[in-house]
Z-matrix of the N, CA and C atoms (Angstrom, degrees):
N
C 1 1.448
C 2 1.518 1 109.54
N 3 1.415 2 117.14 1 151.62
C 4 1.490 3 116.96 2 -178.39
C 5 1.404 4 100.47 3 -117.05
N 6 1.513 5 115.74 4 128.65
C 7 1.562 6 124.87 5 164.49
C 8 1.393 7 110.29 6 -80.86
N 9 1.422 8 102.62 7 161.36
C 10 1.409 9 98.87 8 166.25
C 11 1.211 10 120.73 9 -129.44
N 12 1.505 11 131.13 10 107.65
C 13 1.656 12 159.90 11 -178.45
C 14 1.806 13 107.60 12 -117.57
N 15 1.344 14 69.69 13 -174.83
C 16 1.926 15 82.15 14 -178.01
C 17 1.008 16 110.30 15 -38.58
N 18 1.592 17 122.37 16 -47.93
C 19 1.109 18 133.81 17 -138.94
C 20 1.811 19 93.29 18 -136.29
N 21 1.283 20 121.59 19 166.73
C 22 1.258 21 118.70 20 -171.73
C 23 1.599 22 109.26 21 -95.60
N 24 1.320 23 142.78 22 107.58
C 25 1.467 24 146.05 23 -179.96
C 26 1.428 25 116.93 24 -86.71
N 27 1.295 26 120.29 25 110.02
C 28 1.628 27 131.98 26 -172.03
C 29 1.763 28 100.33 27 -94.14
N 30 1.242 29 128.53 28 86.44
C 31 1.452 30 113.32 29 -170.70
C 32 1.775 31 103.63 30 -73.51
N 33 1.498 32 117.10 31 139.87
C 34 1.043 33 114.82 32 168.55
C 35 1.719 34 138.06 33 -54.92
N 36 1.534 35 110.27 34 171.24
C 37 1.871 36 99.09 35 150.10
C 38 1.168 37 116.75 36 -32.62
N 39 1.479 38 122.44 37 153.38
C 40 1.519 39 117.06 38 148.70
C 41 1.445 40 100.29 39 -68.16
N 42 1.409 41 128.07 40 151.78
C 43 1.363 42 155.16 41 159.67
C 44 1.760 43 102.65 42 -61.29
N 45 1.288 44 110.98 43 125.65
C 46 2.040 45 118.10 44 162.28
C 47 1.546 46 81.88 45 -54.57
N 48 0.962 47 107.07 46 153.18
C 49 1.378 48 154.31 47 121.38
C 50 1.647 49 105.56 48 -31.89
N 51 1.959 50 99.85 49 130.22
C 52 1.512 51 86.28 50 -174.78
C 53 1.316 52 82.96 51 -116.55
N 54 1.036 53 149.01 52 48.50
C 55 1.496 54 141.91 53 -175.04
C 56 1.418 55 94.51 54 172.37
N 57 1.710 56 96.68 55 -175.09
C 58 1.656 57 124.23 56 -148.42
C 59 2.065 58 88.15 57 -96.75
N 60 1.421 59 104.09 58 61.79
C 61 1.486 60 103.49 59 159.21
C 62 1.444 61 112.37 60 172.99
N 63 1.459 62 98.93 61 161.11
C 64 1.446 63 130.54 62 -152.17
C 65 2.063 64 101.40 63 -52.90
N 66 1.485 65 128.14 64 139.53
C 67 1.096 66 115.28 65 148.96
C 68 1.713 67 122.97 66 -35.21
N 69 1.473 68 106.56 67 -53.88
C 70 1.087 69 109.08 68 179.33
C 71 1.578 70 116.92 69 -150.44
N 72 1.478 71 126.30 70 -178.21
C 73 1.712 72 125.47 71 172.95
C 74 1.628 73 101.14 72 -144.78
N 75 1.424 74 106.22 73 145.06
C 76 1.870 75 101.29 74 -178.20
C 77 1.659 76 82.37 75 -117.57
N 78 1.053 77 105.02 76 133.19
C 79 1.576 78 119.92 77 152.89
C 80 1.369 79 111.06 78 -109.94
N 81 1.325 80 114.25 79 111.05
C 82 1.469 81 118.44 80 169.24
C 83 1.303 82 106.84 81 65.96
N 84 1.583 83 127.35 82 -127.12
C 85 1.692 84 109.90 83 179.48
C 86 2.056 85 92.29 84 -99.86
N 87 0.722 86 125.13 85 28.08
C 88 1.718 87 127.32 86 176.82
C 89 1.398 88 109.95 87 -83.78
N 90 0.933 89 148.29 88 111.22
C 91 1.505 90 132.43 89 157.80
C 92 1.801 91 100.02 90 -107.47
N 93 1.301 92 105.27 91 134.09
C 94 1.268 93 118.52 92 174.73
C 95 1.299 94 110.36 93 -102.60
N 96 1.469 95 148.47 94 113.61
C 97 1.536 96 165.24 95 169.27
C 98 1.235 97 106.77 96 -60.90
N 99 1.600 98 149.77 97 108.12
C 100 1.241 99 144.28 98 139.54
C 101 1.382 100 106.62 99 -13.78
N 102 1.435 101 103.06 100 -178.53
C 103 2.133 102 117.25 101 -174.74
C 104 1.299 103 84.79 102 -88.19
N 105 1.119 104 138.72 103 141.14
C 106 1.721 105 160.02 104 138.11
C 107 1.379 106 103.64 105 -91.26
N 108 1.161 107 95.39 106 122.30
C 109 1.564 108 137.63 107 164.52
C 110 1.644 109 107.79 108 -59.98
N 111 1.247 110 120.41 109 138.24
C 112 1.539 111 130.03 110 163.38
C 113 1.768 112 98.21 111 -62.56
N 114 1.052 113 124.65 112 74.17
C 115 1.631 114 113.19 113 -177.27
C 116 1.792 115 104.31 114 -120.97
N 117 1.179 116 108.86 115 125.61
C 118 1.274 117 112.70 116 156.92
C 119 1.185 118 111.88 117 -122.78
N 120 1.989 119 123.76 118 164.11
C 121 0.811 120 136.70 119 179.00
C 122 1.819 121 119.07 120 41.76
N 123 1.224 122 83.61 121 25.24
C 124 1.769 123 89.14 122 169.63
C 125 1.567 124 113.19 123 84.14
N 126 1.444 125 120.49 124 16.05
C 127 1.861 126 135.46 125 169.18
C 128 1.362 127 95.18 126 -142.06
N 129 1.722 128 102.93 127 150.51
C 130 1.295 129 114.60 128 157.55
C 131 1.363 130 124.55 129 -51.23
N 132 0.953 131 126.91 130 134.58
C 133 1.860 132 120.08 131 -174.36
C 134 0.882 133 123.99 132 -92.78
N 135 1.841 134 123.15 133 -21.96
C 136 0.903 135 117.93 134 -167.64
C 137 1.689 136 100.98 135 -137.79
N 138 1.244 137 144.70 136 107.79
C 139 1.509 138 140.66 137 -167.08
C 140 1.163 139 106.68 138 -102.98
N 141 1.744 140 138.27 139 173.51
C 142 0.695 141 128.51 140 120.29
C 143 1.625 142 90.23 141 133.01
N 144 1.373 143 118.29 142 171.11
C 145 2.000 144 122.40 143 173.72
C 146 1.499 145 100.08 144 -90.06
N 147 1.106 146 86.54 145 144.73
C 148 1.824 147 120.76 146 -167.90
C 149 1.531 148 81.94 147 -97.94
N 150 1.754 149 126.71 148 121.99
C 151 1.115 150 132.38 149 -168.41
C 152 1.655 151 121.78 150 80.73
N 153 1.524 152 96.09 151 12.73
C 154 1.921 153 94.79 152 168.12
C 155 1.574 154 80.99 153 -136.46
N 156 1.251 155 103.78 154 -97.74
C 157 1.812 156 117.51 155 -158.54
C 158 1.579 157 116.53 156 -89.35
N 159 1.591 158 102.86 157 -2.73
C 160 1.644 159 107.30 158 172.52
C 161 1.409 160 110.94 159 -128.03
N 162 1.156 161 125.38 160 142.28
C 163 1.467 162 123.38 161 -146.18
C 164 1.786 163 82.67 162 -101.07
N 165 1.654 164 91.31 163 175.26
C 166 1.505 165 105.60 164 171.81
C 167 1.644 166 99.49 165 -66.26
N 168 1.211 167 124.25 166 -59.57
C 169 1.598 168 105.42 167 173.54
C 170 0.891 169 148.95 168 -45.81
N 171 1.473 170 106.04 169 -23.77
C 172 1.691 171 112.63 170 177.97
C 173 1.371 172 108.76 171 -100.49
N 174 1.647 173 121.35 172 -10.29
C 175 1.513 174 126.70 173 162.07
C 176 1.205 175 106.87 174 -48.73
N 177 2.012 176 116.61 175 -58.49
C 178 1.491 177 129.90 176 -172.80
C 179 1.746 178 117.70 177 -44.81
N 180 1.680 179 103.77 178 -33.02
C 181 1.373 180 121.20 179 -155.26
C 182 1.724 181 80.78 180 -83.71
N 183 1.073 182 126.41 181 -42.45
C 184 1.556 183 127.25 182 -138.20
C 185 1.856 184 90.68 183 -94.43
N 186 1.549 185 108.64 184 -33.88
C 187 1.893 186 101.56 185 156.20
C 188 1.290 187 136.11 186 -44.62
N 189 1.771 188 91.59 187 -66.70
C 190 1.282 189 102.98 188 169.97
C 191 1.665 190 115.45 189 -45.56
N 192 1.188 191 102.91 190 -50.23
C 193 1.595 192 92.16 191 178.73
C 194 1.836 193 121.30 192 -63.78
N 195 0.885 194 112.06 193 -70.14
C 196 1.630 195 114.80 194 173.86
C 197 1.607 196 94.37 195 -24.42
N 198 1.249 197 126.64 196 -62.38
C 199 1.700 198 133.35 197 -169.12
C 200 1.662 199 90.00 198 -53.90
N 201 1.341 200 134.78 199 -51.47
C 202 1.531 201 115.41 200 -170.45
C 203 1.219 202 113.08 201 -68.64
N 204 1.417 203 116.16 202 -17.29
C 205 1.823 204 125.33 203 -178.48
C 206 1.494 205 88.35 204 -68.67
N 207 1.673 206 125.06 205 -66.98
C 208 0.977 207 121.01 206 -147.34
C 209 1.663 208 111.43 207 -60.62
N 210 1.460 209 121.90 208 -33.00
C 211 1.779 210 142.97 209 143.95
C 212 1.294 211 102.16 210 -15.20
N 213 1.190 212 121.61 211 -47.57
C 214 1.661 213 118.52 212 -143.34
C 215 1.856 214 87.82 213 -88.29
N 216 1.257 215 103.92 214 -53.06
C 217 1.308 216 124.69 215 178.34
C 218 1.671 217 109.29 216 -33.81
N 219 1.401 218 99.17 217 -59.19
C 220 1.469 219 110.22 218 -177.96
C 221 1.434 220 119.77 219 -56.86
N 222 1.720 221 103.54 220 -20.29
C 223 1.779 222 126.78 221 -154.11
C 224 1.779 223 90.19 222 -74.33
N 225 1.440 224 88.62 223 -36.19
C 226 1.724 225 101.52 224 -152.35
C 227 1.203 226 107.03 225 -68.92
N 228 1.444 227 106.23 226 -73.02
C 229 1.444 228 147.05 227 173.73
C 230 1.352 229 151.07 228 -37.45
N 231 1.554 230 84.16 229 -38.78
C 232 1.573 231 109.31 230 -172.44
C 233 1.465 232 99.53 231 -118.52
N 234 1.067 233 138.54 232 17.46
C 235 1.296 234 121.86 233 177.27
C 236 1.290 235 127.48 234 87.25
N 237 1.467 236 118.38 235 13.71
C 238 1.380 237 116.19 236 156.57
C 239 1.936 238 93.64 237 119.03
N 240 0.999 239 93.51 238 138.23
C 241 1.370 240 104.80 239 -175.81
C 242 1.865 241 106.72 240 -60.79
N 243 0.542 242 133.09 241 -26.43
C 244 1.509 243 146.15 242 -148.47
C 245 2.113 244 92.64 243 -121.38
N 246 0.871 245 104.26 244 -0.28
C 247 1.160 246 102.59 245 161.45
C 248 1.925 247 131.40 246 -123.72
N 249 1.412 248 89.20 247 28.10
C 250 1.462 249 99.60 248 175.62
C 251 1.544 250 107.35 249 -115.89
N 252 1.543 251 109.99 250 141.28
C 253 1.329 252 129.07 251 -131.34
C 254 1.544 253 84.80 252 -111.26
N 255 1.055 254 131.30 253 -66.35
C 256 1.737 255 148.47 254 -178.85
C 257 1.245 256 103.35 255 -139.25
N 258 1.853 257 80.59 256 152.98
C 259 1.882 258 92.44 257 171.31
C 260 1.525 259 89.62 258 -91.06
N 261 1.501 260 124.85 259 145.20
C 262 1.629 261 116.89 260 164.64
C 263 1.490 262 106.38 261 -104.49
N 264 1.219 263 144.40 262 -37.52
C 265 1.438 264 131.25 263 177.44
C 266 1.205 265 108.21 264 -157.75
N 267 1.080 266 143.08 265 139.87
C 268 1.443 267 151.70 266 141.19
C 269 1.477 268 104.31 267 -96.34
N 270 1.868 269 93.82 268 144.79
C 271 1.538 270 105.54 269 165.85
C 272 1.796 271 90.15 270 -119.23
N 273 1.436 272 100.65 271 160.52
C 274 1.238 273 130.51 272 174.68
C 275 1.431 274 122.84 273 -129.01
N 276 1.275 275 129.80 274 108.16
C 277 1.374 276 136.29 275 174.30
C 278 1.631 277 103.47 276 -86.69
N 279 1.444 278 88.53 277 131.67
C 280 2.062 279 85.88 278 165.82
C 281 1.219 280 89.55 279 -127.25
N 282 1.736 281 112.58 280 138.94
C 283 1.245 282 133.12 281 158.06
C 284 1.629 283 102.24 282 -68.90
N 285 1.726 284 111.36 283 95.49
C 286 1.190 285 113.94 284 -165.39
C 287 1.850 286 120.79 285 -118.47
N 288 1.528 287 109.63 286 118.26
C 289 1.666 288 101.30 287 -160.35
C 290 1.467 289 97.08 288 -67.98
N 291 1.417 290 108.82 289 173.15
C 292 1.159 291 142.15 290 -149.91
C 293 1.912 292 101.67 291 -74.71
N 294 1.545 293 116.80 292 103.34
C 295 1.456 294 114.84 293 -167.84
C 296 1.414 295 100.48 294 103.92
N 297 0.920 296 121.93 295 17.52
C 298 1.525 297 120.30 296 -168.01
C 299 1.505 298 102.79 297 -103.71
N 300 1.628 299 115.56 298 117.94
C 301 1.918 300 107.59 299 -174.40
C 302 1.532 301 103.09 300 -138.72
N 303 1.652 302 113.15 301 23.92
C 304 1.550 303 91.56 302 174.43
C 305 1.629 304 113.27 303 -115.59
N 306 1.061 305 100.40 304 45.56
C 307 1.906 306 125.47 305 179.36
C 308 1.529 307 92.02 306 -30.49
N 309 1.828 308 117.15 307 -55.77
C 310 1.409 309 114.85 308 -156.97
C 311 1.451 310 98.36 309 -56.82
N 312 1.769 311 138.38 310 -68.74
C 313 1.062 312 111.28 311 170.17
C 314 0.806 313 156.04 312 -54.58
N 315 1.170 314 105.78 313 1.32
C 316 2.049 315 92.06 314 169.26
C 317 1.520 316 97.30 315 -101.17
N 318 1.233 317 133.73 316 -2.03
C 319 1.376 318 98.73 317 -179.55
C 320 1.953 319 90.76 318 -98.41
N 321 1.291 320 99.56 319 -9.53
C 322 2.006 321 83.86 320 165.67
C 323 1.335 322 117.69 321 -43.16
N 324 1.803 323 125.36 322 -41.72
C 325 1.083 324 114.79 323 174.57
C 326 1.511 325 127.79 324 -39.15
N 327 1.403 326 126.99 325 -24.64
C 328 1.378 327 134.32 326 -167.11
C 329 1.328 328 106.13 327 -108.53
N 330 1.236 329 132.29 328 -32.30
C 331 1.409 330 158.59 329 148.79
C 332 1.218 331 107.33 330 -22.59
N 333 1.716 332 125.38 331 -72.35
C 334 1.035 333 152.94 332 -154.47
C 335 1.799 334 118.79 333 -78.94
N 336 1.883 335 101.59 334 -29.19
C 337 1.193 336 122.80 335 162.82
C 338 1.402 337 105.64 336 -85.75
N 339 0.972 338 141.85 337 -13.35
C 340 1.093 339 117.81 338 -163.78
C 341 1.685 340 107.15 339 -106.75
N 342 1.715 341 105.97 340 -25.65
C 343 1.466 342 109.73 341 166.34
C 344 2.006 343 110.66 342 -61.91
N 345 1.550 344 96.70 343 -25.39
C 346 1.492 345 93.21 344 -159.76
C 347 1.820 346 103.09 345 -86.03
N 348 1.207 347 104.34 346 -5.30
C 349 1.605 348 106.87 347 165.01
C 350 1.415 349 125.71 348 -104.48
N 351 1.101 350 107.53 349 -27.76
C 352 1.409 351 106.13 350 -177.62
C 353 1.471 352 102.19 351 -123.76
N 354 1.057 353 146.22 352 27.76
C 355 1.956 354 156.58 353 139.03
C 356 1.692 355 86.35 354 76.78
N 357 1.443 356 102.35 355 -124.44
C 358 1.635 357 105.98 356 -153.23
C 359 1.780 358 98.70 357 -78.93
N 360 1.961 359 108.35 358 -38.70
C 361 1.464 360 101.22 359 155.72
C 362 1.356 361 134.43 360 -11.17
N 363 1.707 362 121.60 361 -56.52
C 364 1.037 363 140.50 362 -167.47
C 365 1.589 364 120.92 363 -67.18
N 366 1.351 365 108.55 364 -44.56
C 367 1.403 366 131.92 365 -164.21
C 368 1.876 367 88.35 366 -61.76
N 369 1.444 368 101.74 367 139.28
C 370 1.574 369 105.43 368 -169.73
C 371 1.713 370 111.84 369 -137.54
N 372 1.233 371 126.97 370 -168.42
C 373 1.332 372 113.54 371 163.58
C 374 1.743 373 91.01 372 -109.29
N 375 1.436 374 111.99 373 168.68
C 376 1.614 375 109.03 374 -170.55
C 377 1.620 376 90.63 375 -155.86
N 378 1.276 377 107.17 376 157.61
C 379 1.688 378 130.75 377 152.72
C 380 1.568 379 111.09 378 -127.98
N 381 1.773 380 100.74 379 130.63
C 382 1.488 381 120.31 380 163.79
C 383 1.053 382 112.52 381 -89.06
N 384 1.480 383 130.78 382 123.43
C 385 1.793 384 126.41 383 -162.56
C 386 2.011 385 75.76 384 -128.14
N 387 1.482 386 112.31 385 132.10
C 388 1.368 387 120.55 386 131.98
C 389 1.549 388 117.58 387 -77.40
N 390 0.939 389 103.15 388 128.69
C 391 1.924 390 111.06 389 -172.55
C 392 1.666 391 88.87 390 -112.65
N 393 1.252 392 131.12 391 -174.17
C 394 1.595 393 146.64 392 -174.10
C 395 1.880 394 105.32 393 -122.68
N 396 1.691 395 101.36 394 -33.18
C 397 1.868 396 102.95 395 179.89
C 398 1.516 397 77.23 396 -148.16
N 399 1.416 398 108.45 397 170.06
C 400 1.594 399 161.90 398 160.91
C 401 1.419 400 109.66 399 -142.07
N 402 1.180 401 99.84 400 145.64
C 403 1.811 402 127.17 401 175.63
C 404 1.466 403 90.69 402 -45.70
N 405 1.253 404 100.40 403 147.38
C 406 1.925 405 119.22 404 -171.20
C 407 1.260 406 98.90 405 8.63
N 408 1.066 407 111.81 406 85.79
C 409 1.489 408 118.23 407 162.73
C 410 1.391 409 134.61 408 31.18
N 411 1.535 410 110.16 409 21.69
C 412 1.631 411 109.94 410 -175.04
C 413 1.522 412 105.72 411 -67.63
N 414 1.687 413 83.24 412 166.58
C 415 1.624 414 94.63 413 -178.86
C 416 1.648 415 121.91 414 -78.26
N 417 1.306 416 104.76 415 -24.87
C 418 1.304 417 119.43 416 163.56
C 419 1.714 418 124.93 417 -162.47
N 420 1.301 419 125.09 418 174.34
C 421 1.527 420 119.90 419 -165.98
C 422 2.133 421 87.33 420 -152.87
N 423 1.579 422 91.50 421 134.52
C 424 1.288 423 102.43 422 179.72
C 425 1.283 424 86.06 423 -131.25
N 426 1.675 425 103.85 424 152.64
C 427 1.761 426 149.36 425 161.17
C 428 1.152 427 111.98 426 -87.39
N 429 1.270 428 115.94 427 -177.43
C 430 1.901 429 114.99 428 169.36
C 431 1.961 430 89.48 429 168.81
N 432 1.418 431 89.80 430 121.35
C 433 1.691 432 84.18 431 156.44
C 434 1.164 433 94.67 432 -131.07
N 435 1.776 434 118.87 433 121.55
C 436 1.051 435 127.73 434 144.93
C 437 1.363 436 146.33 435 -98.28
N 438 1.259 437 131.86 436 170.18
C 439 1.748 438 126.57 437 -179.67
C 440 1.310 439 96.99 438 -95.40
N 441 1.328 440 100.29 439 147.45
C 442 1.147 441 126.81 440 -152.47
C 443 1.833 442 98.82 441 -137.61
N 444 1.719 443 139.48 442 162.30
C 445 1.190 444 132.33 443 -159.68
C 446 1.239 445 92.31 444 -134.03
């Protein structure tokens, strides 16, 4: 599907499932999004600790992305992209090296897309978690439960 922002947004496939659970579940108008992976083209894109071998920028890049997985998810799942009402929270895990405390920005990258698509809609409550691992080594993994119509 193509959004329309500044810039033109191609949201991907949804991602399989790498384990024993659902992309996603709607309770009532809630849909809650599994962790999305920074994955394009069918590999993680971006590996590695945010504060050793992946910079704060490419952490931001590797949000934003997982957040367009988690889009795609919503595309599928929830009833059509154009039928989500608010974002209500995203969490953000950064695979974060050791001394590592600027979790909040990099998950702004996903943050920041998500105000720029969906305006005041978008704006959510969120948690930045430094974690020690993520599944194959990504740089980070975002949540999202949003309302849905």
């Amino acid at each position: 599907m193509r959004v329309q922002a500044k810039e033109e947004i191609v949201l991907p496939e949804p991602a399989a499932p790498r384990g024993a659970y659902l992309p996603a579940v709607r309770a009532g108008n809630l849909l809650f999004v599994s962790g999305m992976l920074p994955i394009e083209k069918g590999r993680v894109a971006v590996t590695g600790k945010v504060g050793g071998d992946v910079t704060v920028e490419e952490g931001r890049n590797a949000a934003r992305l997982a957040a367009l997985n988690a889009l795609a998810v919503i595309e599928k799942y929830g009833g059509g992209f154009e039928n989500v009402r608010r974002i209500v929270k995203v969490t953000g895990y950064v695979n974060s090296a050791p001394g590592f405390t600027s979790q909040p920005q990099v998950v702004d990258g996903a943050s920041e897309l998500l105000v720029q698509l969906f305006g005041e809609a978008g704006r959510h409550a969120r948690a930045a978690v430094g974690v020690a691992e993520l599944p194959a080594d990504a740089a980070v993994e975002i949540e999202m439960i949003c309302e849905v119509g």
